[in-house]
N, C-alpha and C positions, 0 to 999 in steps of 0.2 A: 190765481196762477196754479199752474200743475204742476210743476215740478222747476228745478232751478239748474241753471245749463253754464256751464263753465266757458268764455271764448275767448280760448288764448292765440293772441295772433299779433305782431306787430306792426303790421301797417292798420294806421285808424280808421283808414276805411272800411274795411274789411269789416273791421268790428263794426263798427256802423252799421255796416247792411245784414248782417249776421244776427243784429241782436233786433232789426226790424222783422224780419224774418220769423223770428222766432218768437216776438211779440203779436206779431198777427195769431200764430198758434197757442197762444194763451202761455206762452213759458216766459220766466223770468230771466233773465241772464243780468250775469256778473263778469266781469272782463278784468283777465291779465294780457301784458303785455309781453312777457318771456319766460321759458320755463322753471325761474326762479319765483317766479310772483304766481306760478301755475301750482309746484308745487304747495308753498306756504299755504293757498286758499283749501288747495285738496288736503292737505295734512293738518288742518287747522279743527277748533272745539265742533262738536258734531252740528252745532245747529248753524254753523259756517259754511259747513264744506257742499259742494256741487252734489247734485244726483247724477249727472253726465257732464263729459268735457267733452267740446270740440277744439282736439289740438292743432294748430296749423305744424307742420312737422320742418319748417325751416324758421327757428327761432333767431334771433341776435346770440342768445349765448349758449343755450344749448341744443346738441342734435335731438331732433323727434325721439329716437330710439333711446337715448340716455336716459330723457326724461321718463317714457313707459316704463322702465326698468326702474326707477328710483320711485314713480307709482305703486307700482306691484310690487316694490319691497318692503312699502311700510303698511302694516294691519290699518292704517287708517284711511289709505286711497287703495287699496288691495284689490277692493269689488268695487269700484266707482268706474262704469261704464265708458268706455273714452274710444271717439272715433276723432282718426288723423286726418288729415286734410293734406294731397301733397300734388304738387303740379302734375297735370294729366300725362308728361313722359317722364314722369320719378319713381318708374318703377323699383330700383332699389332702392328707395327712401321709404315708399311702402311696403316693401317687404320688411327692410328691418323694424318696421313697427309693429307689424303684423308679430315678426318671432320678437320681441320683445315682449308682447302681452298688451297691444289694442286690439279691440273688438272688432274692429274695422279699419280699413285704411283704403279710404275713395280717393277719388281724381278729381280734380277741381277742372272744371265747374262742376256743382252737384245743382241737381235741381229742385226748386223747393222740396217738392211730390217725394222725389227719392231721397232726400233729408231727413222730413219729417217723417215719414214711414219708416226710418232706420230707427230716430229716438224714441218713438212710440214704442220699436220692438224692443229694443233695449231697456229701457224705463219699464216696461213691462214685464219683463225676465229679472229685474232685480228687486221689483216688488216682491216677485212669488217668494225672495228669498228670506224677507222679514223679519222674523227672531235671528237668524244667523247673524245677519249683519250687528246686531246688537251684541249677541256672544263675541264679538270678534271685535266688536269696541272694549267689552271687559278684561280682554287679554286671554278669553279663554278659545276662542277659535282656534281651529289646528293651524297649523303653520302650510303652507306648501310644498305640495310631495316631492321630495327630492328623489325619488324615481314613477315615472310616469308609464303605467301601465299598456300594455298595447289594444287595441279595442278590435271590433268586427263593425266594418264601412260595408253597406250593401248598396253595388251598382245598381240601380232603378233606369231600367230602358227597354221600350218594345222591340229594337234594334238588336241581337245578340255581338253579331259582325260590331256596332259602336261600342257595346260595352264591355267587349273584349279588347279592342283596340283600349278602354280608357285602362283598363286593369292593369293589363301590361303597362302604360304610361307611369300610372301613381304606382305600380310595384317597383319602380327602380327609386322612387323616393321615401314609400313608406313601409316598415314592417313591422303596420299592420295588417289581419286577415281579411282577405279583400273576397265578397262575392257577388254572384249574378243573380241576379231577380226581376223577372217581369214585371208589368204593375199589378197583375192579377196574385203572384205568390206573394210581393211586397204586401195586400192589403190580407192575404188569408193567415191560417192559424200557423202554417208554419214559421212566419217573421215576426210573433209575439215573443218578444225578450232576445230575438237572433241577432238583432245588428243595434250596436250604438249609435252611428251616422245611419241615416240615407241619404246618397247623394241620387236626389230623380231628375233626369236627366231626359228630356223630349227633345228630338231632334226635327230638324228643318222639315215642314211638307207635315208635320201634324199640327191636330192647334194647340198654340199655347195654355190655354185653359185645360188641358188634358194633364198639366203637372198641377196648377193648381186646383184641381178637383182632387188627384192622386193627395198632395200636401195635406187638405183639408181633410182627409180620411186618417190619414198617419197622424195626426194631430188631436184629433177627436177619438179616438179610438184609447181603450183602456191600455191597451197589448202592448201599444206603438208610441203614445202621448208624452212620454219621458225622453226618446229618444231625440237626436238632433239630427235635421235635417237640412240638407244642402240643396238648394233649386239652381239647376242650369242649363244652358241650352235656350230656349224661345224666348222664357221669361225673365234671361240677365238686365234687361233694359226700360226703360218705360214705363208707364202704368202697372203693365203687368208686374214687374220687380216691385214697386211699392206695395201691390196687392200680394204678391208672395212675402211679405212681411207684416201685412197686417192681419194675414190666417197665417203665423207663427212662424213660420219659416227663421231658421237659425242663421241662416247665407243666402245670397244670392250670389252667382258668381256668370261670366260670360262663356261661353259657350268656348269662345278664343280664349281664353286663359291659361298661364304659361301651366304645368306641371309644379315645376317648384311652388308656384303661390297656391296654385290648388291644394296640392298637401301644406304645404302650410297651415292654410286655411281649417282644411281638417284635423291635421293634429289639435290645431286652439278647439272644435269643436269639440274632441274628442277626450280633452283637457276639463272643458265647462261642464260635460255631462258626467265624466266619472267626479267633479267636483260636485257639482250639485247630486248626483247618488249618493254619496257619501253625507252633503244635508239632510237627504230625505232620510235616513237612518237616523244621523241624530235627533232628528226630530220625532221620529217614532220611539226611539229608545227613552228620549227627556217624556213621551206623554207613556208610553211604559212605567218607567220610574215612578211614575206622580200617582200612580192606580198599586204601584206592586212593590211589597216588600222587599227588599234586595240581597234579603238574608234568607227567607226560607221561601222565597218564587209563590208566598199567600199573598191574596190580594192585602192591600193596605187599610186602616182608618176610612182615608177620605173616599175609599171607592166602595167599600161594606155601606155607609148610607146608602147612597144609591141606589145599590142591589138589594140591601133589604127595603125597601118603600117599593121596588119591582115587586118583591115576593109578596108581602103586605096586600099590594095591590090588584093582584093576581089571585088571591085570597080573598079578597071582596067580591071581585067579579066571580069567580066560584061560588063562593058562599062557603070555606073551607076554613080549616084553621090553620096555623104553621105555627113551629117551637122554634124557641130561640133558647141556645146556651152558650154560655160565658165561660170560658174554661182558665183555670191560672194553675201554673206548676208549684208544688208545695215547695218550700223552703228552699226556692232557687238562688237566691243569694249567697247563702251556703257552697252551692256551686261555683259559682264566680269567685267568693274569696277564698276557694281552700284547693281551686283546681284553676285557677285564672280563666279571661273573660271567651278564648280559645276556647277553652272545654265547654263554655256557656251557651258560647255560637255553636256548636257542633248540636250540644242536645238539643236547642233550640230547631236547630235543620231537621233532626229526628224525629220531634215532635211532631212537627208540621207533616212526615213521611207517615207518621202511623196515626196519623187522624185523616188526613187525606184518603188512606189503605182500605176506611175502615166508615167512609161516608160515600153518599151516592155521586153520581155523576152533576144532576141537578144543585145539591147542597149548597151552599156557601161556606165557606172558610176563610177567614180574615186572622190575621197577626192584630191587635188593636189597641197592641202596649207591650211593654219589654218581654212578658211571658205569662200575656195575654192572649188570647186566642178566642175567635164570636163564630159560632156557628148558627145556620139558618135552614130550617128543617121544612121544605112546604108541604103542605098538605099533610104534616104529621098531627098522629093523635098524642093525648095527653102520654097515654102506657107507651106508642112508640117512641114518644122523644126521650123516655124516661131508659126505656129500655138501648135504644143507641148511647146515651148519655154512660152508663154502665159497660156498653160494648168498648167503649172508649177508655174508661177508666183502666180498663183488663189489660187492652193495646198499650197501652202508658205502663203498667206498672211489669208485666208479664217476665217480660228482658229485660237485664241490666241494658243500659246504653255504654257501650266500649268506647270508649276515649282513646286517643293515637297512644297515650302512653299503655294501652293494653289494659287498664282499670277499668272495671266494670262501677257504674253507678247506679242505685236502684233509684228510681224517679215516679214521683206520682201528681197524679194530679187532681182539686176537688173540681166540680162542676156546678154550677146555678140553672134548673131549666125553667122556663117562664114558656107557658104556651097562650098561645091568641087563640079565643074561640069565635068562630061564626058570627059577625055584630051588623046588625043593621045602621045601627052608631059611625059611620064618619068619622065620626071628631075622633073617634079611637084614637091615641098615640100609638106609634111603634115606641117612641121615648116609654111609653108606659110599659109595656112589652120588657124591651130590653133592660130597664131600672129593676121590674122585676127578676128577671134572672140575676142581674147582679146582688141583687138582696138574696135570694136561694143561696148565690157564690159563698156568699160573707156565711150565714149559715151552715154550708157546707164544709168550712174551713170552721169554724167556732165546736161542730160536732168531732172537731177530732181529722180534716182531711181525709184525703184519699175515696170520697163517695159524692152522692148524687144528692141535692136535694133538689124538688117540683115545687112550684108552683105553678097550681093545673091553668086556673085562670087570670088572667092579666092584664086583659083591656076590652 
């Protein structure tokens, strides 16, 4: 089975035909009866609760709306995908689900085609989201923004006359910045990062396939593929609306459709997308972290391997040698306990400034212990790493480091340098490499600190 589907509805028929439905499509379902047995299953241990709910929005005990709202307040059904179910003339029973926080809210009858094509998109949108929804089990997830920012919706229509008329419509409901675009300026460089929503919007007398080809570009495309899209007009219905969601489409909505639920509609879009921007950041910033020091912006331990077995390796294929040094601050601890662990952190940010100041572009620099520090010289000879090694020494000791309280400290540092020559050897270690330089280190420090000692060859 693929995924396990929630169906909450009171009459047992209903559920019956719902969960055959949906067995045909390889899904599992699990059935409540009202939206107290809805909640319990959604807010229950992780390996319990539904990937998707289909709510019927007229319970025994409680309204549709109450229950979305009591959904989306607890971190543990928060992102659990939920489309309402409410009679085909309950328009305000789907509206208040819609602004409570469901994904959807169709008219019954829905028909397999247009069913299954909504949980596919849905189920597929909360994949992408993965680690999050895990952080958000931990208690570490953000909470939901108690002010919700305005976005840029871009009208998509060959029509200027209709998508003037829609502007004016949704501007008496929305404010957000509302503008026009053909499909030809929608797919060019100017609507790379310009609009959060597209609503594209094809009108009568062209063909339908004219939005979803439009769709399939805004989706595929680097500029455009974050964004959310709204499809209306020719393909609110029928085949074509299930194909407008299974090339990614965010909505489908009728061409007839009131104003108020259209904005509606787009606000929730425009809610999911500054939501998920804000995932894609933290997810960038957690694989940031995991490569980079968070104290002197050096790369870290676990990402210096890497990059040296790059250099290493680059090195082989040359036929070149590269120097590796080990750098550690003399008698930093001193620091720490006679000026607190503040003044520690700051030389430490300094240090990192004037070895950074004083290496190339190419280099490597790594943080690789408390005031530690692994530099990666390619293509250097024995005399130039020797001679950088000393450049660095001068940089470190030259200026006191000023401390907020206005005290100057004199700081130095020994150095270990280990150079790789030229090997037709393979088996070479970098471990041998860098073991050596940290053997220089230790000698470095045993003669007295504050100097350089070489060793020229290493592996």
């Amino acid at each position: 089975m693929s995924g396990r589907i929630l169906i909450v509805d009171d009459v047992a028929a209903n559920r019956i035909v719902f969960r055959a439905r949906l067995a045909a499509a390889c899904y599992d379902s699990v059935l409540a009866v009202d939206g107290a047995g809805c909640l319990a299953m959604a807010q229950s241990a992780p390996e319990g609760r539904p990937d998707l709910i289909l709510l019927d929005l007229d319970l025994p005990d409680l309204p549709g709306s109450v229950v979305m709202r009591r959904l989306r307040a607890d971190p543990r059904s928060r992102d659990i995908p939920v489309i309402g179910l409410a009679a085909g003339d309950d328009d305000e029973t789907r509206l208040a689900a819609l602004a409570a926080g469901a994904d959807d809210a169709l008219a019954k009858p829905v028909t397999d085609r247009m069913l299954l094509a909504r949980i596919r998109n849905l189920l597929r949108t909360r994949g992408e989201l993965g680690p999050e929804l895990e952080i958000a089990e931990a208690g570490l997830g953000e909470p939901p923004a108690v002010f919700e920012p305005s976005g840029t919706i871009a009208l998509v229509s060959s029509q200027k006359t209709r998508a003037l008329a829609l502007k004016a419509a949704l501007g008496r409901h929305l404010r957000d910045r509302l503008v026009l675009l053909n499909p030809a300026e929608a797919m060019g460089e100017a609507a790379a990062g310009a609009a959060d929503v597209f609503v594209v919007d094809i009108p009568a007398g062209e063909a339908a396939t004219a939005s979803l080809r439009l769709l399939s570009e805004l989706k595929s495309r680097v500029a455009t593929r974050h964004a959310a899209v709204c499809v209306t007009g020719l393909c609110a219905l029928g085949d074509e609306a299930a194909m407008a969601y299974d090339l990614g489409a965010d909505d489908v909505v009728g061409g007839a459709v009131a104003m108020p639920e259209l904005a509606l509609r787009l606000r929730s879009l425009l809610r999911r997308k500054h939501s998920r921007d804000r995932q894609r950041v933290r997810v960038a910033d957690g694989l940031r972290l995991a490569l980079v020091d968070p104290l002197t912006g050096l790369y870290n331990r676990r990402h210096a391997g890497p990059e040296l077995r790059a250099i290493a390796a680059r090195a082989g294929e040359s036929g070149s040698g590269y120097g590796v040094m080990v750098v550690d601050l003399d008698r930093f601890k001193s620091v720490n306990d006679q000026h607190g662990h503040a003044a520690g952190d700051a030389v430490l940010v300094e240090v990192a400034r004037r070895l950074t100041a004083n290496l190339r572009e190419g280099d490597l620099l790594a943080r690789i212990g408390g005031e530690e520090f692994l530099i990666a010289l390619p293509g250097s000879t024995a005399c130039e790493a020797q001679l950088v090694a000393e450049r660095l020494c001068h940089a470190i000791e030259e200026t006191p480091f000023r401390l907020a309280s206005g005290l100057g400290l004199s700081i130095t540092v020994s150095i270990g340098v280990a150079v790789s020559v030229p090997r037709t050897d393979t088996r070479a270690t970098i471990d041998a490499v860098v073991e050596a330089a940290d053997l220089a280190l230790l000698e470095a420090k045993g003669a007295g600190r504050n100097q350089v000692t070489l060793r020229q060859s290493a592996a």
